[in-house]
N, C-alpha and C positions, 0 to 999 in steps of 0.2 A: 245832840247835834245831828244833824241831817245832812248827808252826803250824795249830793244829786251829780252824772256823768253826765252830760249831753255830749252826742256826738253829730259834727258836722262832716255832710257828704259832698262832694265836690265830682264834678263833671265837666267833661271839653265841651264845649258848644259847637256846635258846624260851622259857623261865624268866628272862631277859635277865643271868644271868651271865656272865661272860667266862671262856671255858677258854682255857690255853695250855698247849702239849705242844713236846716236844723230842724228838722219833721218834730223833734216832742214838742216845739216853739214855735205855735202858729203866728206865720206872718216874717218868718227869718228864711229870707232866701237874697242872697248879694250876688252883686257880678265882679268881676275884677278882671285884668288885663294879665294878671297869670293868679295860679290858684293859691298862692300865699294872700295875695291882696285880696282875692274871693274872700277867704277865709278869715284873714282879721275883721273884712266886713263884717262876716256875719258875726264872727263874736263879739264886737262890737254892738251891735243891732241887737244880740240877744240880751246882751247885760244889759241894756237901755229897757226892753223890753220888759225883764224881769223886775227891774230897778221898781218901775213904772207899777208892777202887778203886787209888789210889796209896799209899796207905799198906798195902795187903793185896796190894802188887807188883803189879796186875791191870794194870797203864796201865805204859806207858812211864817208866824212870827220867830219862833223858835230861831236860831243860830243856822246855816245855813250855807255849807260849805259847796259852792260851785267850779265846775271842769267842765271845759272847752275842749276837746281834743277833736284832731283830724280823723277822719275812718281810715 
């Protein structure tokens, strides 16, 4: 079994929205109206994303224990 951490970075925007991006997960970057909703975005978006790269063989068949956490 495989133990993968991503971690999501969040930042204030000068416009005062909250971006959160997931840099191992190209193409995972949300916005949100404060940085909890950034953040569900993005992990939302990245399980989708991953979901998507396992079903298209791209990721590891094996078992495959995945984490979300905030930096």
């Amino acid at each position: 079994m495989s133990h993968i951490v991503y971690k999501v970075e969040t930042e204030l925007e000068a416009d005062g929205r909250w971006i959160a991006e997931i840099v191992d997960v190209p193409g995972v970057l949300a916005y949100g109206a404060t940085e909890k909703e950034a953040v569900a975005s993005a992990q939302a978006l990245a399980l989708r994303i991953l979901a998507d790269r396992i079903e298209q063989q791209k990721e590891p068949t094996d078992t495959v224990t995945v984490s979300i956490e905030a930096a």
